[in-house]
N, CA, C and O atoms as CSV, one atom per row, in Angstrom:
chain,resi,resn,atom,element,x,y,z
A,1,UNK,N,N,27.997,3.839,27.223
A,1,UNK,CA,C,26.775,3.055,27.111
A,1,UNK,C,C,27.122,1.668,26.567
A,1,UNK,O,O,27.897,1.294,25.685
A,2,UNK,N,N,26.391,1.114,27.289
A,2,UNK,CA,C,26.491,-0.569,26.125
A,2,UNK,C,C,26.135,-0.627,25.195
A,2,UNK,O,O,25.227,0.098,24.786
A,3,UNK,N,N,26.762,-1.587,24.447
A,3,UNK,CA,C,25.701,-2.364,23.650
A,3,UNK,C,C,24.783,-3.005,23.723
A,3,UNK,O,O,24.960,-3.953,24.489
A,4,UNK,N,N,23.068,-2.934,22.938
A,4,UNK,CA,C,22.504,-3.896,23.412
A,4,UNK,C,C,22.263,-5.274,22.942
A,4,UNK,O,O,22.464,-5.667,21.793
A,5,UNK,N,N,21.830,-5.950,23.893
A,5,UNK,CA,C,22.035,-7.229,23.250
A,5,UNK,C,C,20.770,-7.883,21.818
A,5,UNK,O,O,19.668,-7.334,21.826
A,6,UNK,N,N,20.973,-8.782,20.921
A,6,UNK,CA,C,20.373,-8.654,19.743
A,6,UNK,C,C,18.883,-9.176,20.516
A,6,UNK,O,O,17.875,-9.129,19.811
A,7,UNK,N,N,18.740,-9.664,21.933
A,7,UNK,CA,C,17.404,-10.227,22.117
A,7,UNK,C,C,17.252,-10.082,23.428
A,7,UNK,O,O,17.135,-10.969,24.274
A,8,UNK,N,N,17.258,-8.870,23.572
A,8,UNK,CA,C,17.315,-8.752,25.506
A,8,UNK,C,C,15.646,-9.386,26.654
A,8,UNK,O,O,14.988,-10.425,26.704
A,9,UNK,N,N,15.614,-8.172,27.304
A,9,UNK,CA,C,14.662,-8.589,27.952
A,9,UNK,C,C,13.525,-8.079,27.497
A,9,UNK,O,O,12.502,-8.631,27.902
A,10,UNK,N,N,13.398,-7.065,26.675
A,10,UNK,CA,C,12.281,-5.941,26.112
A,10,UNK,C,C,11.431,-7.110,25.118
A,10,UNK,O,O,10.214,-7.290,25.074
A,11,UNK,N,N,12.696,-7.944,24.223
A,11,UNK,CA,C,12.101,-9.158,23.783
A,11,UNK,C,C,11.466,-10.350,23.741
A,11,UNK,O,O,10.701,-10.930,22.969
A,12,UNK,N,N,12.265,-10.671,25.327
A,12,UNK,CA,C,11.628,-11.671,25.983
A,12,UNK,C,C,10.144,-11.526,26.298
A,12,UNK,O,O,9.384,-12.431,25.954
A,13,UNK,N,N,9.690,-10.469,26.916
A,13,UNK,CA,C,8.782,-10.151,27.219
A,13,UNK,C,C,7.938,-10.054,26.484
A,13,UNK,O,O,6.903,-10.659,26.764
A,14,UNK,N,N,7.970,-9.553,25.688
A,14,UNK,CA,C,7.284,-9.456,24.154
A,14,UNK,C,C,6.343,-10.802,23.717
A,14,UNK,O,O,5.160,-11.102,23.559
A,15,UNK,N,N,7.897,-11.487,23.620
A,15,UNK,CA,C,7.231,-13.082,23.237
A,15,UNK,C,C,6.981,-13.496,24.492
A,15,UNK,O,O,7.086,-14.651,24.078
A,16,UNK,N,N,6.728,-13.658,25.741
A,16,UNK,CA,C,6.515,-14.742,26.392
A,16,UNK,C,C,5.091,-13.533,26.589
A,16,UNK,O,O,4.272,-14.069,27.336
A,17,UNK,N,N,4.687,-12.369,26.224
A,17,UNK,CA,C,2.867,-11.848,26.487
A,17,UNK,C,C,2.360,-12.397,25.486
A,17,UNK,O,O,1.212,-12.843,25.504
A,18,UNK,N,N,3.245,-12.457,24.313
A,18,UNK,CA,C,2.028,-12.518,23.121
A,18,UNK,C,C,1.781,-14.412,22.972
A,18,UNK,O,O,1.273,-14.894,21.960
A,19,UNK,N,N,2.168,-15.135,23.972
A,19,UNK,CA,C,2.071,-16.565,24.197
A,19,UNK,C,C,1.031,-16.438,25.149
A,19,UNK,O,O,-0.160,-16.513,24.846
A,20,UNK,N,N,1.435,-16.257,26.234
A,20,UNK,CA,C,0.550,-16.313,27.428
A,20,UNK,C,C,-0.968,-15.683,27.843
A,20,UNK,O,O,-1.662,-14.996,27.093
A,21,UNK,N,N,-1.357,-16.142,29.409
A,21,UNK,CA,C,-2.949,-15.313,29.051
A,21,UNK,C,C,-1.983,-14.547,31.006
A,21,UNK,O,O,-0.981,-14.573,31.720
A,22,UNK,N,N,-3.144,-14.097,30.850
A,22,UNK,CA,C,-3.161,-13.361,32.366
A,22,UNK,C,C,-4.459,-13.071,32.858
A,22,UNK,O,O,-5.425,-12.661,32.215
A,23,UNK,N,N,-4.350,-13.413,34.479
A,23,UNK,CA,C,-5.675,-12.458,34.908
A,23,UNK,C,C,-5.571,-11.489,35.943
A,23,UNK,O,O,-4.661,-11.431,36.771
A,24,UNK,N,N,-6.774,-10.559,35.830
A,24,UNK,CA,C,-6.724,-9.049,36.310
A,24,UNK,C,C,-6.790,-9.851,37.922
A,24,UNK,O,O,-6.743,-11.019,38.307
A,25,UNK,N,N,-6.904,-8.693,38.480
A,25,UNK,CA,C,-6.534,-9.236,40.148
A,25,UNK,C,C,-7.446,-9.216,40.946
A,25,UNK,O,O,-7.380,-9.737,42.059
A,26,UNK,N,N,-8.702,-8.444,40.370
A,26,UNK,CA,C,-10.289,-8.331,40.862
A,26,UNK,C,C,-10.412,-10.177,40.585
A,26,UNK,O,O,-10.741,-10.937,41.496
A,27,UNK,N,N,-10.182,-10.506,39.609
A,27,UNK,CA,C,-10.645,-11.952,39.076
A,27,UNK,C,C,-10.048,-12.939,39.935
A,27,UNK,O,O,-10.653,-13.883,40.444
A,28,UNK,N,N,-8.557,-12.609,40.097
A,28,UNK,CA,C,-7.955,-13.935,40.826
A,28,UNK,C,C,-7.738,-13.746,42.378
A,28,UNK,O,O,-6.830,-14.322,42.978
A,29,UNK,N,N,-8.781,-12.762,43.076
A,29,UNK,CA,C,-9.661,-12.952,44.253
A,29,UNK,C,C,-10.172,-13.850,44.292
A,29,UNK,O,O,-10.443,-14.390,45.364
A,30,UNK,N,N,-10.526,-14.390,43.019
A,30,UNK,CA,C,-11.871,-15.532,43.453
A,30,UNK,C,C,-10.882,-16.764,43.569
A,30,UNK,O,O,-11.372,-17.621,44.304
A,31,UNK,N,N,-10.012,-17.010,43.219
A,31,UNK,CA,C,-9.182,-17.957,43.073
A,31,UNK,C,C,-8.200,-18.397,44.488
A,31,UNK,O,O,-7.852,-19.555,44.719
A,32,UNK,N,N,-7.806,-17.031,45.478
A,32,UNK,CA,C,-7.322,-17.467,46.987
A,32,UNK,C,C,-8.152,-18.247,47.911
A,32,UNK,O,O,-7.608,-18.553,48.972
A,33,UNK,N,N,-8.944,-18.497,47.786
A,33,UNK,CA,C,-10.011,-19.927,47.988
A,33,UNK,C,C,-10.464,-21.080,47.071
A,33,UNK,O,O,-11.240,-21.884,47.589
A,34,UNK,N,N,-10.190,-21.239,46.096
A,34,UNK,CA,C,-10.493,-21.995,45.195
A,34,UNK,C,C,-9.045,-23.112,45.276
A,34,UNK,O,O,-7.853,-22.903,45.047
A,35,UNK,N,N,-9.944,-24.582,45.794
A,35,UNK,CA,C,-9.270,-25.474,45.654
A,35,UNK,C,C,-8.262,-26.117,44.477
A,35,UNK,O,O,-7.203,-26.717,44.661
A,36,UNK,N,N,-9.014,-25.761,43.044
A,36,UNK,CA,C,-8.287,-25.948,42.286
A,36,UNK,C,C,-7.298,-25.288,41.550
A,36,UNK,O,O,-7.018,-25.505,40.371
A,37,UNK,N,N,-6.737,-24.404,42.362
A,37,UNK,CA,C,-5.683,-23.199,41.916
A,37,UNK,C,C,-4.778,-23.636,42.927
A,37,UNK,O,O,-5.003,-24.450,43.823
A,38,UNK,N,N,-3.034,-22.591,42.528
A,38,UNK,CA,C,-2.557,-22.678,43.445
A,38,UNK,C,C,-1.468,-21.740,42.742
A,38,UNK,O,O,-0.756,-21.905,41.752
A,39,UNK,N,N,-1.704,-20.165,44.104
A,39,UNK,CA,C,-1.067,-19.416,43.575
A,39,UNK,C,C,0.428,-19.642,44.283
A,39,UNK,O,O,0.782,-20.107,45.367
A,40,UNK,N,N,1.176,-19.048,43.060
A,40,UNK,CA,C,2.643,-19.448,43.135
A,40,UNK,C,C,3.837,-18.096,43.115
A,40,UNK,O,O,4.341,-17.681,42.071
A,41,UNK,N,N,4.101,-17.620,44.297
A,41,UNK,CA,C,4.849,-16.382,44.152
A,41,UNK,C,C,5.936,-16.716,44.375
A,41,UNK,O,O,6.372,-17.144,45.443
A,42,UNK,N,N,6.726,-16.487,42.970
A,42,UNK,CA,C,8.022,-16.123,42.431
A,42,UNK,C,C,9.132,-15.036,43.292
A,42,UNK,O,O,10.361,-15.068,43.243
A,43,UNK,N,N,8.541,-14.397,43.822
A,43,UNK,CA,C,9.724,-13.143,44.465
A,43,UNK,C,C,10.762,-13.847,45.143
A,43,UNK,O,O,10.912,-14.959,45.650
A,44,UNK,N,N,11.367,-12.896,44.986
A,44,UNK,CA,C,12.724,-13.337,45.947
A,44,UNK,C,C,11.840,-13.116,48.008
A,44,UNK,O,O,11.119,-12.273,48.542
A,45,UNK,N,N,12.476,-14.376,48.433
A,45,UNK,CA,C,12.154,-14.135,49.518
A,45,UNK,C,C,11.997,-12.737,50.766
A,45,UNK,O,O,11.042,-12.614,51.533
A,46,UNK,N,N,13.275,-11.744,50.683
A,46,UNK,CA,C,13.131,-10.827,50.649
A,46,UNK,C,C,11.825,-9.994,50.717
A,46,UNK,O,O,11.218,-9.553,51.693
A,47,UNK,N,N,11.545,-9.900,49.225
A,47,UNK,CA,C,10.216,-8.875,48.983
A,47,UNK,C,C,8.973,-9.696,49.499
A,47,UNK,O,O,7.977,-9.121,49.939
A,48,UNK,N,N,9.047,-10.675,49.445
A,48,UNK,CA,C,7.946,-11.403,50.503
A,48,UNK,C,C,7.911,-10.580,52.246
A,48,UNK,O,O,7.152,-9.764,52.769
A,49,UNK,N,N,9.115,-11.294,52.692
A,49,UNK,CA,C,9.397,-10.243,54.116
A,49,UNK,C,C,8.955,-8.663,53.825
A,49,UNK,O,O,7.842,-8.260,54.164
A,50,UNK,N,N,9.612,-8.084,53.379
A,50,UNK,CA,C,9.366,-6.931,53.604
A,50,UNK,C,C,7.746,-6.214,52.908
A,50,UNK,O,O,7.127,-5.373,53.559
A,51,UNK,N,N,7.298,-6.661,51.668
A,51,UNK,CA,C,5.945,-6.754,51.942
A,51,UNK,C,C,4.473,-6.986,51.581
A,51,UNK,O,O,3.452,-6.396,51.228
A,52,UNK,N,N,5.063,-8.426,51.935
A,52,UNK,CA,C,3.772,-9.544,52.794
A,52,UNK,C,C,3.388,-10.247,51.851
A,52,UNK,O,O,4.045,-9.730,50.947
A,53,UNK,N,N,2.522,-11.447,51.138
A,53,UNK,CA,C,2.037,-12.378,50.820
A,53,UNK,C,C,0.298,-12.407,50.173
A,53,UNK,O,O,-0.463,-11.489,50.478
A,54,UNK,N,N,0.049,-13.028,49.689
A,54,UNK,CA,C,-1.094,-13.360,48.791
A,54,UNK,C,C,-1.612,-14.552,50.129
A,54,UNK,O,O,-0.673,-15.222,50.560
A,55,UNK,N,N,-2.611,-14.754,50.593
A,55,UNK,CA,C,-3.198,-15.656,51.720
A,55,UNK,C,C,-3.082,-16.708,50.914
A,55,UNK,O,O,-3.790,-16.816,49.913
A,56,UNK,N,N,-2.085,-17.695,51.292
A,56,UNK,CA,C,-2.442,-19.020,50.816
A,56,UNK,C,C,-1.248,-19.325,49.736
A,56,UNK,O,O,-1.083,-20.507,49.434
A,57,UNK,N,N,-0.412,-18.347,49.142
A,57,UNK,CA,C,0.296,-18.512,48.314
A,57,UNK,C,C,1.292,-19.501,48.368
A,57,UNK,O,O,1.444,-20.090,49.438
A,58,UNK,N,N,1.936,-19.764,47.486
A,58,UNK,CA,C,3.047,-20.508,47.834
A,58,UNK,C,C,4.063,-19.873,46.940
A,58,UNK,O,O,3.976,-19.316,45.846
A,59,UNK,N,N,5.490,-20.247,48.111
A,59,UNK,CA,C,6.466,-19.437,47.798
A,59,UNK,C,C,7.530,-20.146,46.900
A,59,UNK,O,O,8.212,-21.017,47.440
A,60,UNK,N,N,7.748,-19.848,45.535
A,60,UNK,CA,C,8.704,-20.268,44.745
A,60,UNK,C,C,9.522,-19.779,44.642
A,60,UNK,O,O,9.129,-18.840,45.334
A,61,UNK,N,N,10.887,-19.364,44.251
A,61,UNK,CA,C,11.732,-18.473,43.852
A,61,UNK,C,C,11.623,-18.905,42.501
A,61,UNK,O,O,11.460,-20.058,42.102
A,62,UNK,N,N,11.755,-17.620,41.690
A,62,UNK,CA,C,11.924,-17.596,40.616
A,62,UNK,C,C,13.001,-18.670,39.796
A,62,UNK,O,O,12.571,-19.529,39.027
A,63,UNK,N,N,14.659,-18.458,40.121
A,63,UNK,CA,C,15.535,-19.679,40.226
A,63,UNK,C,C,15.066,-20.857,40.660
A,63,UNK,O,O,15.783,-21.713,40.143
A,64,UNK,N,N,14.289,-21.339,41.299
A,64,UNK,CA,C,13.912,-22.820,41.701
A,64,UNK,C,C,12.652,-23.350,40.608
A,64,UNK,O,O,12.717,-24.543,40.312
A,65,UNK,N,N,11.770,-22.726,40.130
A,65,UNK,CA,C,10.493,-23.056,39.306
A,65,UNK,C,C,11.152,-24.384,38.359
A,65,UNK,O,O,10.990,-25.519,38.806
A,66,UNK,N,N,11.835,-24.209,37.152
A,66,UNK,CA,C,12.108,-25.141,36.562
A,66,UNK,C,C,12.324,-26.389,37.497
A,66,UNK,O,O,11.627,-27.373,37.248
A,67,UNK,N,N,13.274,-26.461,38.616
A,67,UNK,CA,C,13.865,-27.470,39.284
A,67,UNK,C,C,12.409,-27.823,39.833
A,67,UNK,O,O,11.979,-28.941,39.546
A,68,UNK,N,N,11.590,-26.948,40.618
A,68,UNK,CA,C,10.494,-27.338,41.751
A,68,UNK,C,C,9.534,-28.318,40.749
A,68,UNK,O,O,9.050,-29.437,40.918
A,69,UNK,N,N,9.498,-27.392,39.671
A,69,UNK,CA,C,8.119,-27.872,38.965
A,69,UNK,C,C,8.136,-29.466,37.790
A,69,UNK,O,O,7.212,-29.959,37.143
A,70,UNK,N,N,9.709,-29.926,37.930
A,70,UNK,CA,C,9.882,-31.175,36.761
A,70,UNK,C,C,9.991,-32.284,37.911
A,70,UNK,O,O,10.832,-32.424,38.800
A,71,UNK,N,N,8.943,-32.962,37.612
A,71,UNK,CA,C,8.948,-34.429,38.469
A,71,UNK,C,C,10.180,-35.296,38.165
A,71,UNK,O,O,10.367,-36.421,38.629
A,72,UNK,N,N,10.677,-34.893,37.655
A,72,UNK,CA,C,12.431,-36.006,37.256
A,72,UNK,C,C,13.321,-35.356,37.645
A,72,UNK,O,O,14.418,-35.912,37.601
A,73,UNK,N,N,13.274,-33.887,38.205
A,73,UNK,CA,C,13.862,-33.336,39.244
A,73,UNK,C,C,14.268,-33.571,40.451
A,73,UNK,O,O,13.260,-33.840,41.105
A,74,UNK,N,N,15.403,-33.629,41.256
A,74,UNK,CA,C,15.462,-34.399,42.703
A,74,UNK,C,C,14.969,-33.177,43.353
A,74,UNK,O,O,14.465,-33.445,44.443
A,75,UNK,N,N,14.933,-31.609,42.983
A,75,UNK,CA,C,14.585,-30.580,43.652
A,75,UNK,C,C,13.116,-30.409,43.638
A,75,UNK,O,O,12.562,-29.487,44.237
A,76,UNK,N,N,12.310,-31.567,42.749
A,76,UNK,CA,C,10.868,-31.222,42.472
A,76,UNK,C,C,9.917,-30.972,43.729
A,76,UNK,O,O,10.272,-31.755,44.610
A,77,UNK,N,N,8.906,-30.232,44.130
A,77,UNK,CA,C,7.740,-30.442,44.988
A,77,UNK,C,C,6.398,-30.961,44.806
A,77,UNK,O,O,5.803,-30.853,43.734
A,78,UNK,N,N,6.044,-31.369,45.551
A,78,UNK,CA,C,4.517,-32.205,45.751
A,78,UNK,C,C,4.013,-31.195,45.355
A,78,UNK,O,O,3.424,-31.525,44.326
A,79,UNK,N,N,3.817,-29.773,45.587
A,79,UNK,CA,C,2.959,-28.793,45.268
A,79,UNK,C,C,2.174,-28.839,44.053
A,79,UNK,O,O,0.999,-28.591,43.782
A,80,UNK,N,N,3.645,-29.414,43.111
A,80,UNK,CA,C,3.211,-28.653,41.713
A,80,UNK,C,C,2.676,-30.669,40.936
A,80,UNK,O,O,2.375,-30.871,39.760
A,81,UNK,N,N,2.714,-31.434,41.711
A,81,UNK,CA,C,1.893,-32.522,41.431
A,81,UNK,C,C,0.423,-32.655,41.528
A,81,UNK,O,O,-0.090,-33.529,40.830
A,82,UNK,N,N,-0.347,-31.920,42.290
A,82,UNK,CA,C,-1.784,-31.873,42.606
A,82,UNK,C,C,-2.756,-32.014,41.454
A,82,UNK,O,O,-3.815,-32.640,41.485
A,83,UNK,N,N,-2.123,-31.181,40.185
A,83,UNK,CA,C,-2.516,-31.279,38.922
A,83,UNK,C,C,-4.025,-30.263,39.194
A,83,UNK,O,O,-5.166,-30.382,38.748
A,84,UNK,N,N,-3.361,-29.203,40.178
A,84,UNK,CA,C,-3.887,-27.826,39.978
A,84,UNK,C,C,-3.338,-26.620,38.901
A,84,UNK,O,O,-2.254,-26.448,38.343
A,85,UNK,N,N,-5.007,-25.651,38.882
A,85,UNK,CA,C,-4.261,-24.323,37.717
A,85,UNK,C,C,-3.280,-23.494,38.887
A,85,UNK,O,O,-3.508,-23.209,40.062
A,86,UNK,N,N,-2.250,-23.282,38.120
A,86,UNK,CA,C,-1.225,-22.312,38.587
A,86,UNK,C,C,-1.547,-21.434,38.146
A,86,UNK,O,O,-2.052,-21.449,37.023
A,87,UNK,N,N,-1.354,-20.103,38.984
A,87,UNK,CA,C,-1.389,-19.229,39.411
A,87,UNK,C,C,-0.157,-18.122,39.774
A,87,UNK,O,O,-0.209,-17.479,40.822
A,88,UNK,N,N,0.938,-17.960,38.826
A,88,UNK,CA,C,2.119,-16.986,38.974
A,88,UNK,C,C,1.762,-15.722,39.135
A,88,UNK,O,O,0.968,-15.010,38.519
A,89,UNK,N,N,2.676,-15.477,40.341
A,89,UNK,CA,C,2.383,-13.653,40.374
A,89,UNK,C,C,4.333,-13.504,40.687
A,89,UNK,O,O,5.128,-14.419,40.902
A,90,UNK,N,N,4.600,-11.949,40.593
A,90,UNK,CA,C,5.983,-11.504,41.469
A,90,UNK,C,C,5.640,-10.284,42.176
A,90,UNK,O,O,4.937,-10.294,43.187
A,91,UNK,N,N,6.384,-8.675,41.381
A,91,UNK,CA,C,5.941,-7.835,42.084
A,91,UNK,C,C,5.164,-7.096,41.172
A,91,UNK,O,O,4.121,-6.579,41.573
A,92,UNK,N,N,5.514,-6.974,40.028
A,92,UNK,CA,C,4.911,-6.264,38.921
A,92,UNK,C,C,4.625,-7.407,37.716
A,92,UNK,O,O,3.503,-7.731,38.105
A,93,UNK,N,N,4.785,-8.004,36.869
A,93,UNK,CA,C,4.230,-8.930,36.069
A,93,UNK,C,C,5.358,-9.346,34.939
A,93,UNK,O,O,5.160,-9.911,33.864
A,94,UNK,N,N,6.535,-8.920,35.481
A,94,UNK,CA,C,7.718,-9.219,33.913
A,94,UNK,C,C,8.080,-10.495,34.906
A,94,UNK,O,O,7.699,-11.497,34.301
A,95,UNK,N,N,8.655,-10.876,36.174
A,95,UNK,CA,C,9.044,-12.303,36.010
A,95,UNK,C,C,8.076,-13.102,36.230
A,95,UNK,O,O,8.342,-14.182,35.702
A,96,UNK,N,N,7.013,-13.121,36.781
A,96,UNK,CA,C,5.785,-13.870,36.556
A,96,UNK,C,C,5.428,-14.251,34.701
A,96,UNK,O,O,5.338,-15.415,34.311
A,97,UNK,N,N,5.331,-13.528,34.137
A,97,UNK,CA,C,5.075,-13.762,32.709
A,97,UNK,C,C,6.361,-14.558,32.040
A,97,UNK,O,O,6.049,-15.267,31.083
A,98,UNK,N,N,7.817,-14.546,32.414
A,98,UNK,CA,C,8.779,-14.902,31.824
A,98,UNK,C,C,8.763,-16.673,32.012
A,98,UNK,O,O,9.102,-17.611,31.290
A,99,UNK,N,N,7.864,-16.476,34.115
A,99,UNK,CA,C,8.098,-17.843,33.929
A,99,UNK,C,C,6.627,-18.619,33.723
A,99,UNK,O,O,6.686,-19.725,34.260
A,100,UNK,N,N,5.493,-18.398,33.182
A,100,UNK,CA,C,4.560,-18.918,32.463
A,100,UNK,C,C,4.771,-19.437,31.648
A,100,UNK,O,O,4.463,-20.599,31.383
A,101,UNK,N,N,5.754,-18.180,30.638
A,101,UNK,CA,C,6.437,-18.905,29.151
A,101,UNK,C,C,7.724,-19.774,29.174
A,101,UNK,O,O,8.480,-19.997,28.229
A,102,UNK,N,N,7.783,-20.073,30.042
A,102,UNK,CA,C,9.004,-20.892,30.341
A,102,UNK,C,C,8.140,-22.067,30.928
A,102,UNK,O,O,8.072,-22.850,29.981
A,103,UNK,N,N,7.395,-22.650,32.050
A,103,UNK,CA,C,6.850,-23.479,31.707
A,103,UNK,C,C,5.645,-24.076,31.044
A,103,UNK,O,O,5.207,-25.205,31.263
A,104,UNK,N,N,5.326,-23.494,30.496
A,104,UNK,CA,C,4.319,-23.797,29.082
A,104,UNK,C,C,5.709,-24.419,28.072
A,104,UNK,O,O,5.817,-25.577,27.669
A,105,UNK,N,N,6.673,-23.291,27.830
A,105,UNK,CA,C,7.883,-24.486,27.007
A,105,UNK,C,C,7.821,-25.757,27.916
A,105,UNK,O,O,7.688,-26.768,27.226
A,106,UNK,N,N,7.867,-25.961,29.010
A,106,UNK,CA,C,8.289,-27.613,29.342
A,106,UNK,C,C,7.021,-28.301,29.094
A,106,UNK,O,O,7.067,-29.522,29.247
A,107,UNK,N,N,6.329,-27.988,28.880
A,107,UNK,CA,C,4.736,-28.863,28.638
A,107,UNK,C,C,3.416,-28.540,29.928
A,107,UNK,O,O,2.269,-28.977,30.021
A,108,UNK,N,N,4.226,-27.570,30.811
A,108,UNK,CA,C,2.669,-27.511,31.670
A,108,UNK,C,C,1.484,-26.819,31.378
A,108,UNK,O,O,1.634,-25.623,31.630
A,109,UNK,N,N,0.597,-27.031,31.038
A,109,UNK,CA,C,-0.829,-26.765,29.983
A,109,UNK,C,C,-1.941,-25.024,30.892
A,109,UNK,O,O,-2.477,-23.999,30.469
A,110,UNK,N,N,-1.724,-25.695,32.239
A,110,UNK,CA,C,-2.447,-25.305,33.527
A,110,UNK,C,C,-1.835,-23.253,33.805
A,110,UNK,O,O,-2.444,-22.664,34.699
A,111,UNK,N,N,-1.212,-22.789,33.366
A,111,UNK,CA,C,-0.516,-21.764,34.011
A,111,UNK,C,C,-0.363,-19.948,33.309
A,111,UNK,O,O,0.282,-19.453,32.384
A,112,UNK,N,N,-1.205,-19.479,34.201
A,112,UNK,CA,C,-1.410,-18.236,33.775
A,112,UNK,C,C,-0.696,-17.116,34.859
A,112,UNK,O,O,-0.088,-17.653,35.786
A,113,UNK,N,N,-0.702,-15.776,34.846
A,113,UNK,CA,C,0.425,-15.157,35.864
A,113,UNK,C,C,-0.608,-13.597,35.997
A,113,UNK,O,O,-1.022,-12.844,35.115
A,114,UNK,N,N,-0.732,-13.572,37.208
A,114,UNK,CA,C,-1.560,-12.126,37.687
A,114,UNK,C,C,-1.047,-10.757,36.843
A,114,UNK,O,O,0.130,-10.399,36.793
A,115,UNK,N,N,-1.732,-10.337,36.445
A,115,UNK,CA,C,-1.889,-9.173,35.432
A,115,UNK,C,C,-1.578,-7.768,36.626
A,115,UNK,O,O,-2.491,-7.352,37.340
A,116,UNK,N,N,-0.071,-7.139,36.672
A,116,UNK,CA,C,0.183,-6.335,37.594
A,116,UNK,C,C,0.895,-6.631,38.791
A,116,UNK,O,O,1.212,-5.764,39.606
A,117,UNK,N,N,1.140,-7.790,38.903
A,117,UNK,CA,C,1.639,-8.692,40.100
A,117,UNK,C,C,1.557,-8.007,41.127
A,117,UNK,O,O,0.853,-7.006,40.991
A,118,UNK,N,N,2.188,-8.216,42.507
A,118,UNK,CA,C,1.220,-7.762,43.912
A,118,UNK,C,C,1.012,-6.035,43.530
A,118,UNK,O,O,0.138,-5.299,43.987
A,119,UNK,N,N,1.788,-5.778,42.837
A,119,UNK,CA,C,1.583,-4.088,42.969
A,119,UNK,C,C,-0.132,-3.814,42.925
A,119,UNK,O,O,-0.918,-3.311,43.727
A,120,UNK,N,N,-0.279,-4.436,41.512
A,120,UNK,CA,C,-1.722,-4.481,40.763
A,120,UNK,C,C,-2.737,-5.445,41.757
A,120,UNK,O,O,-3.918,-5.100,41.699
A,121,UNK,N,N,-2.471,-6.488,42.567
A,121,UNK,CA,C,-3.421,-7.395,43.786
A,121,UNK,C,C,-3.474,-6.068,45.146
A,121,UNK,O,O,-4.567,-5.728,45.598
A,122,UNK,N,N,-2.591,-5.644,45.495
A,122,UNK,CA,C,-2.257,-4.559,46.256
A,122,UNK,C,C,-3.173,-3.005,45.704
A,122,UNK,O,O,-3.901,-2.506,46.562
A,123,UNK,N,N,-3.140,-2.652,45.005
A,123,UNK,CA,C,-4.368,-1.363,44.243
A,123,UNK,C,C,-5.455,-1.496,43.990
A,123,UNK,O,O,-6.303,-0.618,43.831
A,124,UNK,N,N,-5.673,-3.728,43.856
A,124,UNK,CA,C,-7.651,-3.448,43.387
A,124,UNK,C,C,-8.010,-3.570,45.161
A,124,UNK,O,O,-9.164,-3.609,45.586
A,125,UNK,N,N,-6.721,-3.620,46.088
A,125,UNK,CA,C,-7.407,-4.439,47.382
A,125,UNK,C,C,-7.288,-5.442,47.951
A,125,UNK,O,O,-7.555,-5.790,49.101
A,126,UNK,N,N,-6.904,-5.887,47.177
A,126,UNK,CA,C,-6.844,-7.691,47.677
A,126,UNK,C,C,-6.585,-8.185,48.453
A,126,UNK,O,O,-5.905,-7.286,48.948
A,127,UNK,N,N,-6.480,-9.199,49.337
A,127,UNK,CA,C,-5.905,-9.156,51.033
A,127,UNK,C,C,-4.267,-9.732,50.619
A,127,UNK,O,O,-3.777,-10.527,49.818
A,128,UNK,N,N,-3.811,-8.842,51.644
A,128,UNK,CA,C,-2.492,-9.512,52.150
A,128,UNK,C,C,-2.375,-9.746,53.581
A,128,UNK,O,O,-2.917,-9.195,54.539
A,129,UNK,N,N,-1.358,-10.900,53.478
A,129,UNK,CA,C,-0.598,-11.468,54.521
A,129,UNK,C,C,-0.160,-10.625,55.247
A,129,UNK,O,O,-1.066,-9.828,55.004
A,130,UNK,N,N,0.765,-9.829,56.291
A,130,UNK,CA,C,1.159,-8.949,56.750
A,130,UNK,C,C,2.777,-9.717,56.747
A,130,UNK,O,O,2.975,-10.880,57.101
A,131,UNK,N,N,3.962,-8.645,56.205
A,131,UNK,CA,C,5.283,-9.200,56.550
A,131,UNK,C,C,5.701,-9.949,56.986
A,131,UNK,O,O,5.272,-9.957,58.140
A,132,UNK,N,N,6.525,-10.919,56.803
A,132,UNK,CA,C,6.790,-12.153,57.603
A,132,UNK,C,C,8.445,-11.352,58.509
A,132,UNK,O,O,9.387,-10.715,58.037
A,133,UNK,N,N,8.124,-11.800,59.926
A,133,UNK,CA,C,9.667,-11.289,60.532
A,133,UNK,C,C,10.759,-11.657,59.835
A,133,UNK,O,O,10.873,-12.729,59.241
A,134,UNK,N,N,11.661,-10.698,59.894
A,134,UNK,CA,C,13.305,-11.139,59.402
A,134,UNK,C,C,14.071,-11.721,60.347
A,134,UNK,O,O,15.226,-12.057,60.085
């Protein structure tokens, strides 16, 4: 067995819930039409393909967020300039929440992360996209 480390991920998590807010997935239905949102899925491209999308989402990788989301970034996107609420989801809610609290550390004010991520959007109902081909 290993050792574990003095601040793993059990910790991380810890602190980046008891920072952050979240919403249930009945709620952020109302939000896949709402102009001033803009949901932002983290998954690895992959689990997008194989299965399927939030209508309207936009696709971040988890590794790219810091780079996408700092305007002094050469990797930055227009997306995250609109000076819309973000909207993080993944598949279940640990890297969605890791990266809320990660950019709330850089100063973005706007950003909360789906409570259950698609598993939990996927069980109240919610529409999905259908698989994108490989």
């Amino acid at each position: 067995m290993s050792p574990s480390l003095p601040r793993g991920i059990k910790q991380l998590l810890e602190e980046a819930e008891a920072n952050i807010t979240a919403i249930e997935p009945v709620d952020a239905m109302k939000l896949v039409s709402d102009p001033d949102w803009l949901i932002v899925d983290v998954r690895d491209i992959r689990e997008r393909q194989r299965d399927g999308y939030i209508p309207g989402s936009f696709h971040c990788p988890r590794g790219m967020v810091e780079f996408w989301i700092d305007p002094d970034s050469p990797y930055f996107k227009p997306e995250f300039a609109a000076g819309k609420k973000l909207l993080f989801h993944c598949a279940l809610d640990w890297r969605a929440a890791l990266t809320v609290h990660t950019v709330q550390s850089m100063g973005v004010k706007n950003a909360t992360h789906l409570k259950g991520g698609l598993k939990g959007w996927k069980a109240a109902n919610g529409p999905i996209v259908s698989p994108e081909p490989v």
